[in-house]
VOGUDO-927868 format. One record per residue (C-alpha): residue in one letter; z, y, x. Coordinates in steps of 0.2 Angstrom, whole numbers, plus 2048, in hexadecimal, padded with zeros to 3 digits. Example, Ala and Ser with C-alpha at 12.3 -4.5 7.8 and 13.67 -1.06 7.14 Angstrom:
2
a8277EA83Es8247FB844
% end
This chain:
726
x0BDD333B2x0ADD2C3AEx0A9D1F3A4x099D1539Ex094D1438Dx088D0B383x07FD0C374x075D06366x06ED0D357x069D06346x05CD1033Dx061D0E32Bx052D17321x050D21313x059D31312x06AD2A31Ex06DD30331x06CD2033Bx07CD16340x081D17354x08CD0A35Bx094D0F36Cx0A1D09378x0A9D0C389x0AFD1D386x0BDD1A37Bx0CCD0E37Dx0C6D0738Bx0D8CFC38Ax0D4CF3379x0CCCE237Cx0BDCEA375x0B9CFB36Dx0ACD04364x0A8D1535Bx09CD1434Dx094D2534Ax087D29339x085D39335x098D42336x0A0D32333x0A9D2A343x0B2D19342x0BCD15351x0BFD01351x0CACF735Ex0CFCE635Ex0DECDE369x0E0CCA36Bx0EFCC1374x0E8CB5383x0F3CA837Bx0F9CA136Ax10BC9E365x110C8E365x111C86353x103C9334Dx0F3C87344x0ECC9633Cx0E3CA8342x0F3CB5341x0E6CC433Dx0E8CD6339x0DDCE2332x0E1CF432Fx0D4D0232Bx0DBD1432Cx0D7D25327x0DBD34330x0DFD42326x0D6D4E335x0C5D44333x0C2D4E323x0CED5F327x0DCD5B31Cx0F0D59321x0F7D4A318x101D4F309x114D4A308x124D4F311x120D46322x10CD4F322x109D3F32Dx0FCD30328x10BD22321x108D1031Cx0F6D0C317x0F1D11304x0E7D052F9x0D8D0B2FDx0DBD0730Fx0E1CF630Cx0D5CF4300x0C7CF830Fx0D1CEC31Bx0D1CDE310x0BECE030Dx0BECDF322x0CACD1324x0BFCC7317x0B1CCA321x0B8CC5331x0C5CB8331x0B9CA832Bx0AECAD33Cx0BACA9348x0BCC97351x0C8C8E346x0D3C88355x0D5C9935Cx0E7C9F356x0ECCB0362x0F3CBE358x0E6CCA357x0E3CDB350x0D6CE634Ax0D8CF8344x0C9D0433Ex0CCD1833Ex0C4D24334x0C5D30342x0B6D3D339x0AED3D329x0A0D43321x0A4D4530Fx094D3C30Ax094D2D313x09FD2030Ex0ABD1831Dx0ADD0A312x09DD01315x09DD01329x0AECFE32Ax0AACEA32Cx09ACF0337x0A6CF9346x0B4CEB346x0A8CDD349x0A0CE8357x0B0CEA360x0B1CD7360x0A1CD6366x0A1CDE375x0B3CD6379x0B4CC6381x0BCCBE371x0B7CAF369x0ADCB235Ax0A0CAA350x096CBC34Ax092CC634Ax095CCD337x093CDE32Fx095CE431Ex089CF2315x08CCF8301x07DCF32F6x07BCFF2E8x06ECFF2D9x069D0F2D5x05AD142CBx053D042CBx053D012DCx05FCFA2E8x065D042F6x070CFF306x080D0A30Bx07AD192FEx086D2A2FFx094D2C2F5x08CD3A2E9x07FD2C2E5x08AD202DEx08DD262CCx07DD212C8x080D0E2CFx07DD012C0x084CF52CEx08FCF72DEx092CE72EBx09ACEB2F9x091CDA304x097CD2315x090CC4320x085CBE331x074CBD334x074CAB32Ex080CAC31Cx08ACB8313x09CCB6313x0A2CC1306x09ECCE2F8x0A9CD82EDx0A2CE42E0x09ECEA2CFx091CEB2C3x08BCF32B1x089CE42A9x07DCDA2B4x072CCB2B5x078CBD2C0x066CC02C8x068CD12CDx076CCD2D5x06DCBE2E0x060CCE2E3x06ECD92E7x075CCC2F4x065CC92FCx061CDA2FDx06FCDE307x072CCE314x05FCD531Ax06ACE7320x077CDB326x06BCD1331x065CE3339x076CE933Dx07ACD7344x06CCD9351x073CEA355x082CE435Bx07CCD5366x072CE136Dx081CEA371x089CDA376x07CCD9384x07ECEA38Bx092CE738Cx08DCD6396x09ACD038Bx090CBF384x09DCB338Ex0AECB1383x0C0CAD388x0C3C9B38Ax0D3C9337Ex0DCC8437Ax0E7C8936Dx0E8C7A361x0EDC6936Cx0E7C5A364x0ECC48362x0DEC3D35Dx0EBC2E35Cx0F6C3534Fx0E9C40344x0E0C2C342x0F3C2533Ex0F5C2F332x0E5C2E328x0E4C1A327x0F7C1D322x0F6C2C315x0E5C2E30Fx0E5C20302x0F4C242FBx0EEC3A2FCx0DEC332F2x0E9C2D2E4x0F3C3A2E1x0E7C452E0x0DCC3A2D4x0ECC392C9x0E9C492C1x0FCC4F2C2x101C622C1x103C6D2D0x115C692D3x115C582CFx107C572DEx10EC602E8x11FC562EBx114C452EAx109C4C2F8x11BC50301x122C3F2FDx112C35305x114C42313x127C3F318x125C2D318x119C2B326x121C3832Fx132C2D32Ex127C21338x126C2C345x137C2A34Ax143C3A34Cx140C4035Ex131C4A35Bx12BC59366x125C67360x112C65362x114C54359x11CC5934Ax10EC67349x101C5C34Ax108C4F33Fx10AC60331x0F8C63336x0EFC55335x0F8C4F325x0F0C6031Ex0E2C5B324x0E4C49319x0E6C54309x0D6C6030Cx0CAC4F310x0D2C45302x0D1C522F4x0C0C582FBx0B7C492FBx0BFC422E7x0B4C4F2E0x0A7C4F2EBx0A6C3C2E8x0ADC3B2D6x0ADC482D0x0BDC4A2CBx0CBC582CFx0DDC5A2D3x0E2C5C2C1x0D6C4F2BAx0C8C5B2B5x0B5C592B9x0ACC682C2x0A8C732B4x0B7C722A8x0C1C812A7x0D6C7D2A4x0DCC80292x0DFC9328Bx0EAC9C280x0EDCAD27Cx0F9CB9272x0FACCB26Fx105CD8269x112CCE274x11DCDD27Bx122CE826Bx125CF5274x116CF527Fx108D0027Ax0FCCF027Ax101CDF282x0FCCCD285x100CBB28Cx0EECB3292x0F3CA1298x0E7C962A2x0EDC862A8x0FBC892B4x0F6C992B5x0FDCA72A9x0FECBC2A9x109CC62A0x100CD829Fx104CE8296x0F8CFA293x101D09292x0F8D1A28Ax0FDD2A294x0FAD3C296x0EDD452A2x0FFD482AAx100D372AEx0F0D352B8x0F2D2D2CAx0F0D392D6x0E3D312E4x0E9D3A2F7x0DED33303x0D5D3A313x0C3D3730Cx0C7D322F8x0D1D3E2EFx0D2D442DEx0DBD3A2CCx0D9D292C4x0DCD282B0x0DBD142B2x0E6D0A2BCx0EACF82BEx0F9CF12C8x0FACDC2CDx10CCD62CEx10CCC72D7x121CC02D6x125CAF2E0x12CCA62D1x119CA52CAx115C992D6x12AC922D8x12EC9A2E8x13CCA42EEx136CB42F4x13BCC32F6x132CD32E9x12DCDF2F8x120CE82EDx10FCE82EAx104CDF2FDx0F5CDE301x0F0CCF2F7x0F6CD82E6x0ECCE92EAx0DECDE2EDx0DECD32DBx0E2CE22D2x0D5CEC2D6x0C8CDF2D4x0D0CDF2C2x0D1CF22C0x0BECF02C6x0B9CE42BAx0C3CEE2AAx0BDCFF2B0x0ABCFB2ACx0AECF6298x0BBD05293x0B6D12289x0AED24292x0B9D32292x0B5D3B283x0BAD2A27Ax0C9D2A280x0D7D36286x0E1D2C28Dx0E8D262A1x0EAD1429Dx0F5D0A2A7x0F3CF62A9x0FFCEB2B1x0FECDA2B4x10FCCE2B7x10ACBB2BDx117CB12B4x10FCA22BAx0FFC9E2C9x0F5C902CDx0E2C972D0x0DACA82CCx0E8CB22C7x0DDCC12CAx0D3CBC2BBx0E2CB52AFx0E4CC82B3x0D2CCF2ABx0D4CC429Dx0E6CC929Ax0E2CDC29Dx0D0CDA290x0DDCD3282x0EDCDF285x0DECF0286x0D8CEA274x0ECCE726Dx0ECCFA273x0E0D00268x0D5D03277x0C2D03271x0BACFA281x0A6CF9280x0ACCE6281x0B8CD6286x0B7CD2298x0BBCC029Ex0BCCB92B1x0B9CA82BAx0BDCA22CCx0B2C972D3x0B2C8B2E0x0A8C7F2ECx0A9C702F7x09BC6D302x099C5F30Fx08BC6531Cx088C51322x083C4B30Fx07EC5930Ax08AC582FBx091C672F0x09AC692E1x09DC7A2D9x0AFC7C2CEx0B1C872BFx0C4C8D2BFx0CAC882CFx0DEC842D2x0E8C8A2E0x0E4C7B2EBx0D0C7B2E7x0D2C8D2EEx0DBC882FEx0D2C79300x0C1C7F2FCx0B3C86305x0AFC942F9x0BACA12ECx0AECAA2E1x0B4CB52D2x0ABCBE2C4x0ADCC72B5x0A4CCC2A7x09FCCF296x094CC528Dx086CCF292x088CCE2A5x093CCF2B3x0A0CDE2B7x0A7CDA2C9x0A7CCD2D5x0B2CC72E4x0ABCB92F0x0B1CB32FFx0A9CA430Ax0B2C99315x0A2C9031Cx091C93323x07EC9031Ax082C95307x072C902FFx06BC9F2F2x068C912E7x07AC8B2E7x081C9D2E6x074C9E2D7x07AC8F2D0x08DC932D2x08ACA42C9x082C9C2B9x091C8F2B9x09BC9D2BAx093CA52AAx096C972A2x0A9C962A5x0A9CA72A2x0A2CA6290x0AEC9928Cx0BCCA3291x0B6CB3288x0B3CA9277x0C7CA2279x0CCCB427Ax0C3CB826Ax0CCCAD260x0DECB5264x0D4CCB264x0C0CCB264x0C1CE0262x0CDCF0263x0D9CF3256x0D6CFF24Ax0E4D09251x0F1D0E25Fx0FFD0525Ax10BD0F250x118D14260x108D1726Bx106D2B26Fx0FBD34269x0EBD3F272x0E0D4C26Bx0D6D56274x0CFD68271x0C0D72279x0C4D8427Cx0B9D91283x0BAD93295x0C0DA3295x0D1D9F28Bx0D7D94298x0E3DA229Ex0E8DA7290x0EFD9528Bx0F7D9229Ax0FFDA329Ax105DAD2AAx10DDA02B6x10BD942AAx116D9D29Dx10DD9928Bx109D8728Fx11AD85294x122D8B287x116D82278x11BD72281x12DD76281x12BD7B270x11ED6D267x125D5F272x114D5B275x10ED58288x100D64289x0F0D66298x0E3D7129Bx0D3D6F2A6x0C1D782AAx0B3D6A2A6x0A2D712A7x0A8D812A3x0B1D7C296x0C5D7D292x0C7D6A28Ex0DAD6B287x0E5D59286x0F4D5B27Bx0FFD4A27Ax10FD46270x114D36266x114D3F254x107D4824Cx113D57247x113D5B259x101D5925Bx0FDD6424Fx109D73252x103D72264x0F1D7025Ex0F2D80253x0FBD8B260x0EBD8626Ax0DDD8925Dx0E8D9D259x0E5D9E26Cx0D5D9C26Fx0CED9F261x0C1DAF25Dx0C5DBE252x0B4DBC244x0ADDCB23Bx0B2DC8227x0C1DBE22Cx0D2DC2224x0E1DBE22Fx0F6DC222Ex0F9DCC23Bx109DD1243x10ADE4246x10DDE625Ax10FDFA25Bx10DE0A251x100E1A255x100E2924Dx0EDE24248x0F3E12242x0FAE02248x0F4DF5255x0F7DE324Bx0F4DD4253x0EBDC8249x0E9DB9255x0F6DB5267x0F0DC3272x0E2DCB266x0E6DDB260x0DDDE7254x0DFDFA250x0E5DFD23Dx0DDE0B23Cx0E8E18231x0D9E1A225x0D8E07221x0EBE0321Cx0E9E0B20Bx0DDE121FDx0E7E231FFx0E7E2D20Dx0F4E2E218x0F9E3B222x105E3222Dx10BE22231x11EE2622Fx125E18226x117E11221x116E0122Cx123DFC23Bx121DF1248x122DDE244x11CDE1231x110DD322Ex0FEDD9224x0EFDD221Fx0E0DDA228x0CEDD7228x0C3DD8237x0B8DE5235x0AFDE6244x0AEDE2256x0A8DEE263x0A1DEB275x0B0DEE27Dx0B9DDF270x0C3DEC269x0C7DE6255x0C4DF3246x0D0DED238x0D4DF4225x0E2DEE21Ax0DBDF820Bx0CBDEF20Ax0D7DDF203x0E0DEA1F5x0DADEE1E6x0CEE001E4x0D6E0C1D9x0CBE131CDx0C6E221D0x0CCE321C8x0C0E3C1BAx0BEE4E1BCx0C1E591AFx0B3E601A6x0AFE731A7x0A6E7E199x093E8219Ex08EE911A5x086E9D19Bx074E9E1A1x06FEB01A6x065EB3194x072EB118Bx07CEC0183x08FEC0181x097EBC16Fx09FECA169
% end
């Protein structure tokens, strides 16, 4: 069967393969399709759209699911099924950066279900699929015929060395003092998610900038493509109907009333059923035979009161939903130490917004295990986002952890991860988890705050406190109006045009997450929203202060305790003992929770209990171990077996030493019946050490040295002269 392909390529510089984009030889049946090849790494993206729109459907029902396959890099997925399951964090994490990417480019009327998946179907262990993920989904669609306002793609930007680099390799990267993964057209960027050592708002402008100019070139690659495929022309669609009668009946009935309420400054619930009471009341007008596409236009267009009305109160006055002006950030409080039993702990309350969040300290044991096709390995730090419907008063049910949850808690984890202490500080797998008692706006960043004070209850000694803010915007292109929010609520977010989060010390920034619901961002209104953020984000950090401002001096007296000891590399065996034997049986024995690893060539040992009596028993079983016979040394020795020419005593575990019979006593032995058996414990010195290791000891150079015995005198000798007395 034959088939006719076509290609692009994107030359990226530097040190990097170039990026080929093809399609026509690969599921042909997919409304469009392409394979993204650089270097060993193939991504294989489709996307699938129905002609039509359900009815009743006002919004873009899209899905966006990147994939790994465990065969791209030569591994059989672990687990009972050996089979690729449900997408793991990492993945969702990379089809939310996608989705973000993609959704605010197409038509707002078009409404067909539609479907994108990316599959890692190779993978050069060097070149991260992450950063071209966005790149091959926005390819498929543009060599399909449907509608879409790109195209987009997404490169990583990375500082390292000084100097910014696009889409650097995976061994690069832990040298990065920033990381932004950015997304966007040839006109604007649309999204950016990242994190940073502490940055300049500045450098991150730079950091934008330098990446939207990689953005525009992988753009023009894929209209070029577009041209080969003849697939400029797009689908036609009428999936919204429209009733210009009733969407003007319902502003000059509604939008007075809309205005007021929302100028009252009432709480989100109070708003929410007056917006609802204005809302039934004209529908009553309408009478009760309705259709169908009435009723949702009437729904849609009374939306569409509420977004105008709120929009243009602070645009024109200034003023939002809960009274505030634009750069004031709701009232805090804080507490600590507010589960007993919790490790570290704390309530950070904003507003109407409020996180309950908890640290836990944990063995090497405890380390998440990271099982994925192209990432594997541990994680000693890990955050988790619960999100329960009663924190925003709705009935729903706890199906675990989705997609939005994975999302805000690793922009947390991100922005926490960059302040805690380096390995050698600190011993412990820490756990952080996050319970949203109450939401309206930034929940994400109540989280930061929540996690920054709960981590300094614990005793944790971060390099310093990390606050975040969620900004907004309201732009209107025909006045040429904006207005930037500090702290934005629920609504803002939904109504807005922009939802920008950062986090930082007071020295600079630690992670960001922007997403763009409009076209033309100005640089100097992204600037300006990033120094109003600083702002806000000062504020916040100086509220925190007054309930913790550092670590406690301590773990708290129920944490457990870590120490960690650094044995030569060659007494790894022997503390782990045949089939894990002697590790074992210390644990069994101290109670301790005890692990061993090779760092450097070094034995790095872990030993973890929650009293010190464990601690130290385990500690010292170690240290007899490991430790090194020394010349001069005097030990107790336990004797292990009798020779006819001594006894073999071992001084240390698994160290023993000849006794010989010349150095038990001052007198001489002739045998070594009955004087020592095995088990007798004596006190040796450590003579000497040969080449081949094997110990000389004595026990008689530790007893006293009898005196030695005078001989008796004998008469002189008569010399030869002299004659014999009679």
């Amino acid at each position: 069967m034959s088939y006719n392909e076509k290609k692009v390529t994107i030359e990226m510089g530097g040190s990097l393969p170039p990026i080929e984009l093809s399609t026509g030889k690969l599921a042909k049946q997919a409304d469009g399709s392409v394979v993204l090849k650089q270097g060993d790494t193939m991504l294989l993206a489709t996307v699938v759209s129905n002609r039509e729109a359900k009815a009743g459907v006002d919004f873009l029902p899209l899905s966006v699911d990147y994939q790994e396959k465990y065969a791209a890099t030569g591994r059989i997925p672990g687990g009972f099924l050996r089979r690729e399951a449900r997408l793991s964090d990492y993945e969702v994490l990379i089809s939310r950066l996608v989705d973000r990417a993609l959704r605010p480019l197409f038509p707002e009327t078009y409404h067909a279900d539609t479907q994108v998946m990316i599959s890692l179907i190779s993978a050069d262990k060097d070149i991260m699929p992450d950063a071209l993920a966005g790149l091959a989904a926005s390819a498929a669609i543009a060599v399909s015929d449907i509608p879409f306002n790109g195209p987009i793609s997404e490169v990583r930007v990375a500082k390292i060395d000084g100097q910014l680099v696009i889409n650097p390799r995976l061994s690069e990267l832990e040298k990065a003092t920033l990381e932004f993964i950015v997304a966007g057209s040839a006109q604007d960027i649309g999204m950016v998610e990242g994190e940073a050592n502490e940055i300049s708002e500045a450098e991150m402008v730079e950091a934008i900038a330098f990446a939207h100019e990689a953005i525009k070139k992988q753009v023009a690659a894929q209209l070029e493509l577009t041209k080969l495929v003849g697939s400029e022309v797009k689908r036609e669609f009428n999936h919204e109907p429209s009733n210009p009668e009733l969407r003007e009946a319902i502003f000059a009935a509604t939008y007075d009333k809309v205005y007021e309420i929302a100028k009252s400054g009432s709480t989100k619930h109070e708003r929410s059923e007056k917006f609802g009471a204005i809302g039934e009341e004209f529908f009553a007008t309408l009478g009760e035979e309705l259709d169908e596409e009435t009723k949702f236009l009437a729904k849609k267009y009374y939306h569409d009161v509420q977004y105008d009305a709120v929009r243009n109160l602070v645009l024109d006055e200034g003023i939002r939903l809960d009274g505030r002006n634009v750069r004031t950030v709701r009232p805090i409080w804080s507490e600590v130490d507010y589960l007993p039993a919790a490790h570290g702990s704390a309530v950070f309350t904003r507003g109407e917004t409020q996180a309950l969040t908890s640290v836990t300290l944990g063995a090497k044991d405890d380390e998440q295990m990271i099982d994925g096709a192209f990432i594997n390995g541990y994680n000693k730090f890990i955050l988790h986002y619960n999100f329960p419907g009663f924190s925003t008063g709705e009935v729903r049910p706890n199906r675990g952890a989705g997609r939005r949850e994975i999302g805000h808690g690793n922009l947390a984890m991100r922005s926490l991860k960059q302040v805690l202490p380096s390995d050698s500080e600190n011993p412990y797998t820490i756990r952080v988890v996050s319970d949203i008692l109450e939401s309206n706006g930034s929940s994400s960043m109540a989280t930061v705050c929540a996690g920054t004070l709960a981590l300094l209850d614990a005793g944790v000694k971060l390099k310093a406190p990390v606050s975040g803010i969620a900004m907004g915007l309201i732009t209107d292109e025909k006045s040429g109006k904006y207005a930037i929010l500090s702290d934005i609520l629920g609504d803002e977010d939904h109504l807005g045009d922009m939802d920008f989060k950062v986090t930082g010390t007071e020295k600079g920034i630690v992670a960001c997450q922007m997403d763009l619901k409009i076209n033309g961002l100005k640089w100097e209104v992204l600037t300006q929203a990033l120094d109003q953020a600083k702002e806000a984000r000062l504020h916040i950090l100086g509220e925190m202060k007054k309930t913790i401002d550092a670590p406690r001096e301590d773990y708290k007296p129920h944490a457990p305790r870590i120490i960690s000891l650094t044995i030569d590399k060659e007494f790894i065996g022997a503390v782990i003992g045949p089939g894990g034997k002697i590790i074992q049986e210390m644990q069994r024995e101290t109670g301790a929770t005890i692990s061993i690893e090779e760092v450097d060539g070094k034995g790095i040992v872990q030993i973890f209990a929650d009293n010190k009596a464990a601690i130290d028993d385990a500690s010292t079983r170690i240290k007899n171990i490991a430790a090194k016979p020394e010349i001069g040394e005097i030990y107790e020795g336990k004797v292990k077996s009798i020779m006819p020419f001594g006894a073999f005593v071992e001084i240390m575990p698994g160290k023993d030493g000849l006794l010989h019979i010349s150095e038990i006593d001052w007198t001489r032995l002739e045998t070594m019946d009955g004087v020592l058996k095995e088990g007798d414990i004596v006190t040796v010195k450590l003579l000497d050490v040969d080449k081949q290791g094997k110990m000389k000891l004595s026990r008689k150079v530790l007893l006293p040295r009898p005196p030695r015995e005078e001989k008796p005198k004998q008469d002189a000798k008569p010399s030869s002269g002299d004659a014999p007395k009679a």
